[in-house]
C-alpha positions as CSV (number, residue, x, y, z in Angstrom):
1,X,12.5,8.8,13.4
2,X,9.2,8.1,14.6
3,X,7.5,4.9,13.9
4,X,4.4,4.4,12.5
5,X,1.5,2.4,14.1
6,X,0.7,0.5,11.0
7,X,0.3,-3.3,10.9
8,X,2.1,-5.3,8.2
9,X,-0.9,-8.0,7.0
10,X,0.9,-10.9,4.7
11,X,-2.3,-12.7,4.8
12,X,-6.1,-12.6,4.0
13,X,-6.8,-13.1,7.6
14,X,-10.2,-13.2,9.5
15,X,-9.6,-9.8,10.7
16,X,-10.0,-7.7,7.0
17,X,-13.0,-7.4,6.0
18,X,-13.7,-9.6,2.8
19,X,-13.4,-6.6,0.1
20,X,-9.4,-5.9,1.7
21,X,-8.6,-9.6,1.5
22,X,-6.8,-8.8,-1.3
23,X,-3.1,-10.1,-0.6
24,X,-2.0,-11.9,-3.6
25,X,-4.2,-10.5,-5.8
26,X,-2.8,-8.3,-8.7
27,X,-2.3,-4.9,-9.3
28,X,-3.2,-3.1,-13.0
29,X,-2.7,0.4,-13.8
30,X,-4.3,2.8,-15.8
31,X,-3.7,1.0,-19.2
32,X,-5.2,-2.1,-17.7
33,X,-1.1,-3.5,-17.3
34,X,0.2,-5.6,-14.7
35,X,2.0,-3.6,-11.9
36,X,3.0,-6.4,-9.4
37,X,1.5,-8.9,-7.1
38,X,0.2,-7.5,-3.7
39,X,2.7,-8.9,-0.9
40,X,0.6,-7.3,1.9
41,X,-1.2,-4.6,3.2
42,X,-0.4,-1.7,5.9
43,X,-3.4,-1.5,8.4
44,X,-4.9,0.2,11.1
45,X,-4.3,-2.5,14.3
46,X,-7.3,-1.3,15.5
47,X,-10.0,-1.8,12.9
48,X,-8.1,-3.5,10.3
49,X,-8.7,-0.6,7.8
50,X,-6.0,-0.8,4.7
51,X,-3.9,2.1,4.4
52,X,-1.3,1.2,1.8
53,X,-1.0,-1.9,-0.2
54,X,2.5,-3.5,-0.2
55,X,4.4,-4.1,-3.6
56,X,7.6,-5.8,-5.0
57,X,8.1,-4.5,-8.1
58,X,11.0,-5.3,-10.5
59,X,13.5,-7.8,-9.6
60,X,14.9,-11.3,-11.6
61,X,15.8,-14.3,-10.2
62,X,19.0,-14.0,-7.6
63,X,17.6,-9.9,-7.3
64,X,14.8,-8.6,-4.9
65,X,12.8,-6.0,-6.5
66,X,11.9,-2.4,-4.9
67,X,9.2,-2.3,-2.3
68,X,6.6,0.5,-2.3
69,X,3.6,1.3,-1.4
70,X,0.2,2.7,-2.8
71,X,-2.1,4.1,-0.5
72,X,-5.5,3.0,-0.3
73,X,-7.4,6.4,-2.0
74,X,-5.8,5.5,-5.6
75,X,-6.8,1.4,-5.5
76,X,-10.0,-0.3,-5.7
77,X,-10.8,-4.2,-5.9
78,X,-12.6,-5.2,-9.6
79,X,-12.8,-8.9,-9.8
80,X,-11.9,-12.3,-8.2
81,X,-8.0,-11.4,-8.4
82,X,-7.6,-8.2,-10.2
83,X,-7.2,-4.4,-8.4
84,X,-7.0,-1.6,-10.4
85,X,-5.3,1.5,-9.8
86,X,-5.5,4.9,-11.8
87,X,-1.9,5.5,-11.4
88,X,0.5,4.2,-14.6
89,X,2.9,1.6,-13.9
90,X,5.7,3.6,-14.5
91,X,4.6,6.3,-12.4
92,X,4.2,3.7,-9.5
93,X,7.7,2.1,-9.9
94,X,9.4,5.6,-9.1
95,X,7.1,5.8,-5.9
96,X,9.5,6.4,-3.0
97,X,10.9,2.8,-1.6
98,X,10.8,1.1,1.7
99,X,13.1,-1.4,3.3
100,X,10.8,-3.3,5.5
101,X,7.4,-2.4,5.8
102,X,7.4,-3.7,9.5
103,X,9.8,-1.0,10.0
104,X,7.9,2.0,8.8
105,X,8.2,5.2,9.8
106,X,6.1,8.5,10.2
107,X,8.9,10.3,7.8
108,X,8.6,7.5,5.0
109,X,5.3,7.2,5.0
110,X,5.1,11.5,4.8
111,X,7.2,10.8,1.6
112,X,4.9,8.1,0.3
113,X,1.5,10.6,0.8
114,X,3.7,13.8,-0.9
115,X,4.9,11.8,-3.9
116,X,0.7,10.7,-4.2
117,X,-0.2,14.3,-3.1
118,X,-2.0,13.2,0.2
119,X,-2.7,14.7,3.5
120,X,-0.9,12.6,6.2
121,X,-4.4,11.0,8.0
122,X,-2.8,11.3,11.6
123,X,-3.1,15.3,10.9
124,X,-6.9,15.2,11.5
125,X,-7.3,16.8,14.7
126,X,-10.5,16.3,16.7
127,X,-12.3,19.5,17.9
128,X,-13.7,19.1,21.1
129,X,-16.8,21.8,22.5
């Protein structure tokens, strides 16, 4: 299993620009529904460039809910608080699941991109003449 390169952010630190510091915000679907809280985001450590946001979704007192992830093409930021999504909630919920997202690996996140019918980004090769 190869690991990914990602960074797990569980903060709106200096390092995201203003328009990702978006941890803590809320998620809404399609329907304009609550989906979850954003725990954190996956980033590039080198520019600080979201990939995925990080969600908890489900869960009740004494149980921990299931953590997935939404990549970064099907979100966008609306107001002081709010991201929407044009995914449906339920649709979201049965996104594969992660453990830890500090633990992520090139095969999880390959199953995250199919179930959201993504290219994997580290598949861009550079062509050089």
């Amino acid at each position: 299993m190869t690991p990914s390169s990602l960074k797990y952010v569980n903060d709106n630190i200096y390092n995201l620009y203003p328009d990702n510091r978006i941890v803590g915000f809320y998620l809404y679907d399609i329907y304009n529904e609550m989906v979850a809280r954003i725990q954190g985001l996956l980033v590039d450590p080198e520019s600080y460039q979201p990939r995925y946001l990080v969600l908890t979704i489900g869960g009740f007192l004494f149980t921990e809910g299931k953590t997935v992830l939404l990549p970064k093409k099907h979100y966008e930021g609306q107001e002081l608080g709010k991201v929407k999504t044009s995914w449906r909630r339920d649709s979201i919920q049965q996104s594969p699941s992660i453990s830890d997202p500090k633990s992520l690996t090139l095969e999880k996140e390959q199953a995250v991109l199919s179930y959201y019918d993504l290219e994997p980004y580290w598949d861009v090769t550079e062509t050089n003449s």
